[in-house]
C-alpha positions as CSV (number, residue, x, y, z in Angstrom):
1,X,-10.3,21.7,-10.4
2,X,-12.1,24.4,-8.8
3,X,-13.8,24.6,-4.9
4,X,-17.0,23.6,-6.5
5,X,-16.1,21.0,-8.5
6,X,-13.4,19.0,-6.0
7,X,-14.8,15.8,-4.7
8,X,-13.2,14.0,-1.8
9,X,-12.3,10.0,-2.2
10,X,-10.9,7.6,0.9
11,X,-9.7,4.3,0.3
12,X,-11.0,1.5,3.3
13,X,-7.9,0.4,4.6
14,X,-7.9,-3.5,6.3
15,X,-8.3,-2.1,9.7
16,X,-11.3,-0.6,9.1
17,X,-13.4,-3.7,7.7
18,X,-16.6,-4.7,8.7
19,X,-17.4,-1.3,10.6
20,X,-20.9,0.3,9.2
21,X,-20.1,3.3,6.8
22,X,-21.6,5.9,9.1
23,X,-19.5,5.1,11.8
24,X,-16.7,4.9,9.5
25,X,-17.3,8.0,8.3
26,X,-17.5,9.6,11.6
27,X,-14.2,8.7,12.6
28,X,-12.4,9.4,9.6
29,X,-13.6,13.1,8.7
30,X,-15.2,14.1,12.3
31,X,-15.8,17.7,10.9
32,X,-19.4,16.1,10.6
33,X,-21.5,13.8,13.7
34,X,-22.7,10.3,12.8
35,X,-26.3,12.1,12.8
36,X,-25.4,14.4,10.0
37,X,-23.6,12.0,8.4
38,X,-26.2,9.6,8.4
39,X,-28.2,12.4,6.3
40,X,-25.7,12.6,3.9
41,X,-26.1,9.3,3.2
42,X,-30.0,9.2,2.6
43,X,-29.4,12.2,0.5
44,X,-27.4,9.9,-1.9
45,X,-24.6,12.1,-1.7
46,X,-22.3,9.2,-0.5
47,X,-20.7,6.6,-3.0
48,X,-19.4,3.5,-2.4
49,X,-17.4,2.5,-5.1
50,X,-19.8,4.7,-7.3
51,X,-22.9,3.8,-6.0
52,X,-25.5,5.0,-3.4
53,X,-25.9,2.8,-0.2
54,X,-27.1,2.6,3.2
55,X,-25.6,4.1,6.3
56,X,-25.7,0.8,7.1
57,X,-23.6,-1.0,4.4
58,X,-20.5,-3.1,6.2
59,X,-17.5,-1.4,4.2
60,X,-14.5,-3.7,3.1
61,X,-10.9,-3.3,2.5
62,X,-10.1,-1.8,-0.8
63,X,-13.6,-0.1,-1.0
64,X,-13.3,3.2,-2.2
65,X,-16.1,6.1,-0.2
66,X,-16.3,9.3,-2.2
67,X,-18.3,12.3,-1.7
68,X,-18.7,16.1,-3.0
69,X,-18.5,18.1,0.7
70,X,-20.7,21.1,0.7
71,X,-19.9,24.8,-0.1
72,X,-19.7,26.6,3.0
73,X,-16.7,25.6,5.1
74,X,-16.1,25.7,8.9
75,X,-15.3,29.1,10.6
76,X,-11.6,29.4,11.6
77,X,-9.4,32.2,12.9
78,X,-7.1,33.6,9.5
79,X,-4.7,34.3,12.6
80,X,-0.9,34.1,10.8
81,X,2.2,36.5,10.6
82,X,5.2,36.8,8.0
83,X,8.1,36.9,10.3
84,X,10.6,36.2,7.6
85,X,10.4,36.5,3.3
86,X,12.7,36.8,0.5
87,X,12.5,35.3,-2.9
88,X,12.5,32.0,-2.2
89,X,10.5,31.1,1.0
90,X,8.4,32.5,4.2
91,X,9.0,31.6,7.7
92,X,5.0,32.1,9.3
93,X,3.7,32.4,12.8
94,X,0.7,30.6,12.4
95,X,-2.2,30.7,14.5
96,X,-3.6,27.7,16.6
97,X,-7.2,27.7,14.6
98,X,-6.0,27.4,11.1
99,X,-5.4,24.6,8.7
100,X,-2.4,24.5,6.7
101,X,-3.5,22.5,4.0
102,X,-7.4,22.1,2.5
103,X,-8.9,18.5,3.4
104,X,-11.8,17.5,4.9
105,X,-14.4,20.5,4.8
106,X,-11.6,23.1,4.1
107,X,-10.4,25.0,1.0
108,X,-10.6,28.9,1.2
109,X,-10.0,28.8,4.7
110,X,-6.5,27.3,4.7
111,X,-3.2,28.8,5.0
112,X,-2.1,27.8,1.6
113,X,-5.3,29.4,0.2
114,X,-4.8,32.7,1.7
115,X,-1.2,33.0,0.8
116,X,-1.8,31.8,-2.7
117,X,-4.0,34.7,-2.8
118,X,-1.9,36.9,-1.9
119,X,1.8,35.7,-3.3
120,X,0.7,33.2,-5.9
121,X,0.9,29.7,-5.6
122,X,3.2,28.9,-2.5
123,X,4.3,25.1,-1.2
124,X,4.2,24.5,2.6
125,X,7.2,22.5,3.7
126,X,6.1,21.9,7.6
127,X,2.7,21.3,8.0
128,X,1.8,22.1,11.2
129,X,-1.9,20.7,12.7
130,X,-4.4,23.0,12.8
131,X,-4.6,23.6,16.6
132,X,-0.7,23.5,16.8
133,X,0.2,27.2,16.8
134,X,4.1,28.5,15.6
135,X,6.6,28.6,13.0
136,X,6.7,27.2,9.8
137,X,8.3,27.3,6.1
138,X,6.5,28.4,2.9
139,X,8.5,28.3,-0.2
140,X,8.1,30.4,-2.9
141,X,8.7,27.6,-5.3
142,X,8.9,23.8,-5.9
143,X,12.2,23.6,-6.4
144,X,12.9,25.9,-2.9
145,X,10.1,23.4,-1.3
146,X,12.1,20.4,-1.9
147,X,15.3,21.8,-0.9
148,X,14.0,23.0,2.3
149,X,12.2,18.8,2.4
150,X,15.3,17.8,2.2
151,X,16.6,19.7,5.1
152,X,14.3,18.8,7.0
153,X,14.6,15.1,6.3
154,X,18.0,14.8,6.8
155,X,17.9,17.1,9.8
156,X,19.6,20.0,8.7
157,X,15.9,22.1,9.4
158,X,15.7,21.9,13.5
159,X,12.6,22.6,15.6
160,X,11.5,23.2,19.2
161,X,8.5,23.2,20.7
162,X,6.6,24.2,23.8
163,X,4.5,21.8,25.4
164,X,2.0,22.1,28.3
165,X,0.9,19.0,29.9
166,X,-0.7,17.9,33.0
167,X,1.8,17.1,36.2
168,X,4.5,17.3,37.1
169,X,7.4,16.8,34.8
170,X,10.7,16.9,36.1
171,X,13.4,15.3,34.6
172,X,15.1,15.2,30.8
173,X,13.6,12.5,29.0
174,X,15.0,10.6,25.5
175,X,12.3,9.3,23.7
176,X,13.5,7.0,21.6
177,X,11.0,4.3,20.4
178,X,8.4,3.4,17.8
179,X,5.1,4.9,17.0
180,X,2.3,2.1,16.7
181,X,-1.9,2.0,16.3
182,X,-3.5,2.5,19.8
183,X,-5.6,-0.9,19.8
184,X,-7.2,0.2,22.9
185,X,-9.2,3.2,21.5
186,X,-12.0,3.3,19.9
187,X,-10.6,6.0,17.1
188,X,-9.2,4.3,14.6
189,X,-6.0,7.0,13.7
190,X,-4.7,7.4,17.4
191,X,-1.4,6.3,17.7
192,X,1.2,5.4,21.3
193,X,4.5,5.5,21.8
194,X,6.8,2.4,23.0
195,X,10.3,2.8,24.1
196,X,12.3,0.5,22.2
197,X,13.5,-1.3,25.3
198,X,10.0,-2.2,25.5
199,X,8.7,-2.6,21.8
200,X,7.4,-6.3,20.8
201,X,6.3,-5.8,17.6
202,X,6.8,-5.7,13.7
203,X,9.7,-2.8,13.4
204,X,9.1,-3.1,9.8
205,X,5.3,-1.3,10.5
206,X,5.9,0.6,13.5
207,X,7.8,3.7,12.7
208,X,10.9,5.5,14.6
209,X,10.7,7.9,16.5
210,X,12.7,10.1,18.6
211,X,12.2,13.3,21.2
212,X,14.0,15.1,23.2
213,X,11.6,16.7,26.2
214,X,13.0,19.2,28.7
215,X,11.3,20.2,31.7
216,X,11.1,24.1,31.9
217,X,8.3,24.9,34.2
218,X,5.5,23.5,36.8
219,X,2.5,26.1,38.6
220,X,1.7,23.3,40.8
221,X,-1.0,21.6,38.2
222,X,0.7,22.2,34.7
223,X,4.2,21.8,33.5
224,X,5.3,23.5,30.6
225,X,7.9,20.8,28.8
226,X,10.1,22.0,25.7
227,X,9.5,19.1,22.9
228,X,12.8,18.7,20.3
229,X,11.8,16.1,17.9
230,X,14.7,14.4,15.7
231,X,12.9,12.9,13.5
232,X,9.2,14.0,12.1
233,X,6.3,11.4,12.3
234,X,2.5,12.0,12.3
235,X,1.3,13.0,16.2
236,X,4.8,12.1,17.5
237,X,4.5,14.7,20.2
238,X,1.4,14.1,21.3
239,X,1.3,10.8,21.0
240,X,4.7,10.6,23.0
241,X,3.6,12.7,26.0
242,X,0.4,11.1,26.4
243,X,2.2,7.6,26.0
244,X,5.1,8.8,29.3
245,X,1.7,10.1,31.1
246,X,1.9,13.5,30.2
247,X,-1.2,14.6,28.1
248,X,-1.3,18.1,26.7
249,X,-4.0,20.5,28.0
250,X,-6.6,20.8,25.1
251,X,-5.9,17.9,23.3
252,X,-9.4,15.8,22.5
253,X,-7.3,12.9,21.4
254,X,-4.1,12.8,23.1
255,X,-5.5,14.1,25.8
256,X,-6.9,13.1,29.5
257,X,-9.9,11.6,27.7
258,X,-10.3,10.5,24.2
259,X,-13.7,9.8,24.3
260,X,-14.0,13.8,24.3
261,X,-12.9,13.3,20.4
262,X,-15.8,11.4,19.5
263,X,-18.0,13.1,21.9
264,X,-17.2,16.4,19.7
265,X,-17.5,14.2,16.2
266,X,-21.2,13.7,17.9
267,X,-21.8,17.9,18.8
268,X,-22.2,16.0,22.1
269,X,-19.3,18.1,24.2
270,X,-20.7,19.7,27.2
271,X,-19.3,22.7,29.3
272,X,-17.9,20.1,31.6
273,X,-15.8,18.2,29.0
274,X,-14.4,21.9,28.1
275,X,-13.5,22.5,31.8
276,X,-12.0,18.8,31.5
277,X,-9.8,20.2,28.5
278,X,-8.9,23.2,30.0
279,X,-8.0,24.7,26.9
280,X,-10.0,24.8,23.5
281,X,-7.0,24.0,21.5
282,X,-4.2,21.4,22.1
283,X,-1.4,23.4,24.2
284,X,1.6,22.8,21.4
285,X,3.5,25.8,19.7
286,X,6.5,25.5,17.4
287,X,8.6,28.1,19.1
288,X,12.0,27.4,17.3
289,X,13.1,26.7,13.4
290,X,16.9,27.1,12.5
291,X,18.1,25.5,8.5
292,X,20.7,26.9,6.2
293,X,19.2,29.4,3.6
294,X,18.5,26.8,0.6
295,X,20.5,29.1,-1.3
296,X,23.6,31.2,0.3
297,X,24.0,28.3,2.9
298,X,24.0,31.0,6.1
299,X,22.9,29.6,9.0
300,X,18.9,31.2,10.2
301,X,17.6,30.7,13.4
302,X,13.7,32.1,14.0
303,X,12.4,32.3,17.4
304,X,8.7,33.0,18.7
305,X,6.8,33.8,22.0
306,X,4.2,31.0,23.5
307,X,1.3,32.6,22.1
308,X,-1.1,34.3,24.8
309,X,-3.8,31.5,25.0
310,X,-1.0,29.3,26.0
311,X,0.4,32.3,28.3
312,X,-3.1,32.9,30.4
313,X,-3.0,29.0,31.9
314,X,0.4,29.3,32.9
């Protein structure tokens, strides 16, 4: 299926019944503010469950949204760097204003697009957000991209992180606990962390999780923290630090203020709420990869600077 021809699809999920389809959509592809979306919507270009409706119209579990997004995609920064290549895969230094993978309003200006361009069709193995700058693994082939899956499930692929967050941080810290739904915020896919001391819940929903963080440096309002995550679950960093008090710098949902993330979703962010941020990207950079080579078995370490908008806080 071609760029012009894709359409996008999202299934309501139970948690999100009874909300108005605008606001739905505005909190589940916030490339767009409720405003615009609510145009979309008179413009008929929004189905639910293959018909045209009102921003209005109370959505229900199990309804399917679907929508064609328009041609010209969001501006990023085609910032990446081939540290590592052979046959079978590509160890990147990726940027911290690039997606990985297309969804929501990008395509062409992915990642994966450009390097398909360039090296024919290539599988990413790590995804890494789009503000999350450093190192990741691009096979060359499915077969290499499930081996190197594999490694990284079973940990065999190990990865560091740098971190900076506001305060102080001092001390080790083993986060071991379970990644659950943030009740108390008003966007639906923010997640916390509980220590599983504390944890009261279903384990059978709530997923494991584990970090390592290290404290490696404090200027006296920022503390740089090195993040080792054993295992590899959606916002598990983020959500972590922000859940032991230690928001990263630049992150408008795991950050000092989550309210910023809808305030952007809205084009309602003011030069205040940027100063609040401190940085215009969240402050997290894969610094550190180290696997067997899926094919001779030698051990490969990579390693990579914090990138310079990290650097110029600091």
């Amino acid at each position: 299926m071609s760029f012009e021809e894709r359409n996008i699809s999202a299934l309501v999920e139970g948690d999100a019944a009874g909300r108005r389809l605008d606001l739905w959509l505005t909190a589940r592809f916030t490339y767009r503010s409720r405003n615009q979306w609510q145009s979309i919507i008179r413009d008929g270009k929004i189905l639910v469950n293959g018909a045209p409706v009102r921003s209005s119209r109370v959505l229900h579990a199990g309804d399917v949204v679907a929508f064609i997004p328009e041609m010209e995609e969001p501006a990023v920064v085609m910032d990446y760097s081939i540290i590592y290549a052979d046959e079978y895969f590509f160890v990147v230094n990726k940027g911290g204003h690039l997606p990985c993978h297309p969804a929501g309003p990008f395509y062409r200006n992915t990642l994966w697009y450009d390097m398909s361009q360039k090296y024919g069709k290539v599988f990413i193995v790590n995804r890494l957000d789009r503000e999350t700058s450093g190192l990741m693994l691009v096979a060359r082939d499915s077969v290499t991209a499930s081996n190197l899956s594999a490694m990284l499930i079973d940990g065999r692929l190990r990865k560091k992180y740098y971190a900076l967050v506001f305060g102080s941080f001092k001390q080790r810290i083993e986060a071991g606990g379970r990644l659950v739904k943030d009740t108390s915020s008003q966007v639906m896919k923010k997640r916390k962390f509980v220590m599983e001391a504390d944890f009261k819940g279903d384990p059978v929903t709530a997923e494991t999780a584990f970090t390592l963080f290290e404290p490696v440096a404090f200027d006296g309002r920022y503390s740089t923290v090195r993040a080792i995550p054993e295992t590899g679950r959606l916002h598990q960093i983020r959500a972590t630090l922000w859940s032991l008090g230690f928001p990263l710098l630049g992150d408008k949902l795991y950050g000092p203020d989550d309210t910023l993330y809808l305030k952007i979703a809205d084009d309602l962010i003011t030069a205040e709420d940027w100063h609040t941020l401190v940085l215009k990207r969240q402050a997290l950079h894969a610094c550190y990869l180290s696997l067997p080579h899926p094919q001779s078995g030698e051990n490969m370490e990579f390693e990579t600077a914090m990138p310079g908008d990290m650097k110029v806080i600091l």
